[in-house]
N, C-alpha and C positions, 0 to 999 in steps of 0.2 A: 551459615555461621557469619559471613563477612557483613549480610544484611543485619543482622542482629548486633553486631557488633557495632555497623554505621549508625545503629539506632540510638543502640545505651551510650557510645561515644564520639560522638558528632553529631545527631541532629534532636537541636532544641526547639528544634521549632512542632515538630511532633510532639514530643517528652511535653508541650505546654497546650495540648490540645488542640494543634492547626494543622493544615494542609498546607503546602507547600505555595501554592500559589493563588493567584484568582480565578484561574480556570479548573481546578478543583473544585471549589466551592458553586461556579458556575454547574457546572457538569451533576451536582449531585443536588441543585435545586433544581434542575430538569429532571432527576429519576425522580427525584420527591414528587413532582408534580406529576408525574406518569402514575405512579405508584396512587396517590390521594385522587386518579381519575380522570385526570387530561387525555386527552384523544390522544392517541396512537400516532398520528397525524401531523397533530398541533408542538411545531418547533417555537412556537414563542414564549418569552418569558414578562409578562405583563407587569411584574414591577422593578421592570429593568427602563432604565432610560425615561423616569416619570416626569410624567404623568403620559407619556406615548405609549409607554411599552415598546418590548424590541424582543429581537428573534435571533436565533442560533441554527448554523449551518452544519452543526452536527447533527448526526446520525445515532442511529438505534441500536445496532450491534452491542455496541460498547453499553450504553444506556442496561441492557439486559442482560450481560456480565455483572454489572454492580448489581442489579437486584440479585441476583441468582448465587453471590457470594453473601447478601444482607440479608435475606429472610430463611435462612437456615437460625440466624443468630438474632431474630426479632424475639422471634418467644421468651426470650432469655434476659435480653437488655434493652427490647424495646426498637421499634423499627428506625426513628432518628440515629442512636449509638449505632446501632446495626449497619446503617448506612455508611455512616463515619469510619469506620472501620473497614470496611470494604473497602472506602476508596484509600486507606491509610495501607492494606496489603494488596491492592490491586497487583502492581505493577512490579513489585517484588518476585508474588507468585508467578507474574509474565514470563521475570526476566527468569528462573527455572526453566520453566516451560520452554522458553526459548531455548536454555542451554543444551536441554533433552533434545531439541530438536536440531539445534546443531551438528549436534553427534550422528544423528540421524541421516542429515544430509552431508554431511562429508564423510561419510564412510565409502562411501563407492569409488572419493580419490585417494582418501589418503591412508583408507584402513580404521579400523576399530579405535587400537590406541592413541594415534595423532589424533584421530578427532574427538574422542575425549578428552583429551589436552585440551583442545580449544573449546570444546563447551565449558572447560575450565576457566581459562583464560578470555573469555567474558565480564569476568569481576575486575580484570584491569583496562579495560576499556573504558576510556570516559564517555565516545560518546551512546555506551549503554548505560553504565551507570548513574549519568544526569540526568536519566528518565527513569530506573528501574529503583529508586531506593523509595523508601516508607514516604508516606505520604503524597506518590503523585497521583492522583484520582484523574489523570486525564488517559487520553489511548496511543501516547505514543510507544510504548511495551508494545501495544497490539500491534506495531505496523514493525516492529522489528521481529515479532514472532511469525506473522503470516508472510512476511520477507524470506527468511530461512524454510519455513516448508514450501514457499512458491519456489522457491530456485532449488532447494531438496527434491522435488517431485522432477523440475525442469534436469536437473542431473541427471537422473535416472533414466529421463526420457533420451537424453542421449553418451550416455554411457552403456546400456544396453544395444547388446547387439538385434535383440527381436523389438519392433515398435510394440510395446505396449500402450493399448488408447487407453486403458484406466488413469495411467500417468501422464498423459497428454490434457484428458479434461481436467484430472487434478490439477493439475497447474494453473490451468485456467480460470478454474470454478474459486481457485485460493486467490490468485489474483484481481478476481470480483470481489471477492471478500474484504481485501486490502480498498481497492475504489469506493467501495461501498460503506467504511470507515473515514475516509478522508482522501480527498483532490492528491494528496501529498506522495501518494502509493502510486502517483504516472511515472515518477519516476525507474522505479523499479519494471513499473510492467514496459516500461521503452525499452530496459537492457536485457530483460526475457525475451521478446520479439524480439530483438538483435541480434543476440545469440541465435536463436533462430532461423533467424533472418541469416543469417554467418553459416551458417550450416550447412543450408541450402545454394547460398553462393559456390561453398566448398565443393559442391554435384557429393555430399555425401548419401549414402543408399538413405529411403527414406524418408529423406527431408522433407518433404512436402507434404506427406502423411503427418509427419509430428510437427507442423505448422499448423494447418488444419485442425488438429485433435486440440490444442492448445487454445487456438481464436474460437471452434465451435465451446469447448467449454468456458472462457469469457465470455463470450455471446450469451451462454445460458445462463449464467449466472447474475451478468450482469441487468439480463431480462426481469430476471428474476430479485436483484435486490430493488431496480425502479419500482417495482410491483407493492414491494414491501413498504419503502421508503412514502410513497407517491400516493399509493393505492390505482386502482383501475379506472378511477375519475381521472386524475388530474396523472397520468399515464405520459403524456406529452408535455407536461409542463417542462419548461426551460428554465434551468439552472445553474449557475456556473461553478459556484463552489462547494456543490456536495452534486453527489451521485442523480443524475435523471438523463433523460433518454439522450443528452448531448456525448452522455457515455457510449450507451447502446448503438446507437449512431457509428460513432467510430468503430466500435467492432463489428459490427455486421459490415460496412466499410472493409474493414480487414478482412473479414472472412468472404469478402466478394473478391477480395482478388487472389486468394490464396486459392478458391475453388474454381478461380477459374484459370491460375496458373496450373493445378492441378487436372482439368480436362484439356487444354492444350497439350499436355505433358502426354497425357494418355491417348492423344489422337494423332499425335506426329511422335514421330520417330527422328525428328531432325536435332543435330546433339547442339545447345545454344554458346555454351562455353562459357566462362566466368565473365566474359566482355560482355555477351549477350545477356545475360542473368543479371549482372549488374546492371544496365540500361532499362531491363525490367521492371528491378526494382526499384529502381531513382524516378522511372514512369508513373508506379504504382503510388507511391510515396507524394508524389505530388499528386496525383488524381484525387489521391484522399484527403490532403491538405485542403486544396481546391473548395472539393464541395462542402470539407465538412465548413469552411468559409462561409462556401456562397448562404449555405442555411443555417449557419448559425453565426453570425459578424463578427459580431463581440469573444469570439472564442478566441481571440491574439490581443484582448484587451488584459491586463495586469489586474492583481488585486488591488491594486492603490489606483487604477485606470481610470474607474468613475467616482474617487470620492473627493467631496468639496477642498480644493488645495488646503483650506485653512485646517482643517484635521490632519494635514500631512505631518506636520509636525510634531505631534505627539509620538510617532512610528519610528523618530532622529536615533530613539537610543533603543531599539529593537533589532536586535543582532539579524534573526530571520528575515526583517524587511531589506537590510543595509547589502552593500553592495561587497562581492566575494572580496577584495581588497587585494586586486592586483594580481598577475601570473603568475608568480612563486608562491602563494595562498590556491591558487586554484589548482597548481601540480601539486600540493598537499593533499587538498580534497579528492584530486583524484586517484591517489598513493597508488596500487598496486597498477593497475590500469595504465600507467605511463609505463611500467616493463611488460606488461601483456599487450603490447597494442603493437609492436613488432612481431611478437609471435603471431598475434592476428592474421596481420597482414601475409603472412609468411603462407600459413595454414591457409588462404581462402588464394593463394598466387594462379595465377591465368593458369592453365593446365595445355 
């Protein structure tokens, strides 16, 4: 109702037959061209940047969402309308999907009715709503939906008292899913491994197992979207800002020292302590930084790192590029997080 309602009274830019922005209209000349028989492969767009042509570092997932909401309704209006439309309720229908899944994952803390409250209370959030209304045909919806079932599954995983590995790789395999969409999704999976990671500092029963369960299912998954993305030719190609084996790389990375924090564990009997488990993991952490260095350089290079300074300038009035704006803007961004980071601390205290 609230989306329907921002449509017939507030957005003119729809009601006059447009998208929302330029990465909409981008986005749905790449399924077009998939669709009229571009390679599966081929992320270029040849009459972009002419007479060069140029290429987009987007991904496919998203790309096959839109057909698969458009060619139900080709027959009808014709595959161009078809498309348009898709990308005009993409992310409407996300932001549902998402609220469904909301409910989902916080019911194991705070019960049935609270959390449908807050799949409610999704509609007053701006920063779901400046992606979820009519018109945005790009995929940030999708990283706010696969956000909520990755840390939905990841709850589960340690809110129960039996490890379940279904909910261990789930976590993971969503989490690939998220990378496999967009570079933008590290964020999320750095605070799912933290959690994690906090778990097991804790000496909670366990821990180690739903570490493991979590990294082998990013592993697989993430295998598994380079595959997709890449194909089995070009398997090793190196890429920095979408999904390819610099991924893969670091989780198998991760999941080397989780198995083998895991055989230590099971071959001594000597109890480490939170001093020793943390020295571990501050070890660990840098061994993977290290290499994932030493073989890939450029991976602590920025997105703006290597382009010609004289383009830098265009970027002045892009919020995303611009800098957080100071301490009190960044204890904003980190809202909750500044009163749970005592409790943290408290929860994982030397034993």
């Amino acid at each position: 109702m609230i989306h329907g309602a921002w449509w017939l009274l507030g957005d003119t830019v729809v009601a006059a037959g447009n998208l929302t922005d330029g990465d909409g209209y981008a986005r749905l000349l790449r399924v077009t061209r998939l669709f009229e028989g571009a390679a599966w492969f081929d992320s270029s767009l040849p009459r972009a940047n002419a007479p060069y042509g140029g290429s987009l570092h987007w991904t496919r997932p998203f790309d096959v969402l839109l057909l698969a909401l458009a060619l139900p309704l080709a027959p009808m209006v014709g595959f161009t309308k078809a498309l348009y439309w898709s990308g005009v309720i993409v992310s409407p229908l996300l932001h549902v999907v998402s609220a469904l899944a909301l409910i989902w994952a916080a019911t194991p803390i705070v019960g049935r009715a609270a959390a449908t409250f807050a799949g409610v209370l999704t509609v007053t959030q701006m920063g779901i709503m400046g992606y979820a209304t009519v018109g945005h045909a790009d995929h940030h919806m999708a990283f706010a939906l696969i956000t909520i079932v990755a840390l939905g599954f990841t709850v589960r995983l340690l809110t129960t008292p039996d490890f379940r590995r279904g909910h261990a790789l789930a976590a993971g395999v969503t989490l690939a899913l998220g990378l496999w969409i967009g570079p933008e999704m590290l964020g999320v999976l750095a605070l799912a491994l933290a959690a994690l990671g906090l778990v097991w500092l804790a000496d909670e029963p366990g821990a180690v197992a739903r570490n493991l369960g979590v990294v082998q299912g990013l592993a697989l998954g993430l295998g598994l979207a380079v595959v997709a993305e890449h194909g089995p030719r070009n398997f090793f190609a190196v890429e920095y800002d979408r999904v390819s084996i610099i991924a893969l790389t670091g989780a198998l990375l991760v999941l080397a020292f989780w198995s083998a924090v895991a055989v230590t564990t099971r071959l001594t009997s000597r109890e480490w302590g939170t001093t020793g488990r943390l020295a571990v993991a501050l070890a660990g952490m840098g061994a993977i930084g290290t290499a994932l260095w030493a073989l890939y350089p450029n991976i602590l290079i920025g997105p703006l790192g290597d382009m010609d300074p004289a383009f830098l300038s265009l970027f002045d009035d892009i919020a995303e590029f611009g800098s957080v704006g100071g301490p009190s803007r960044f204890l904003i961004y980190l809202g909750g997080a500044v009163f749970a980071l005592p409790w943290v601390v408290w929860r994982t205290r030397i034993r």
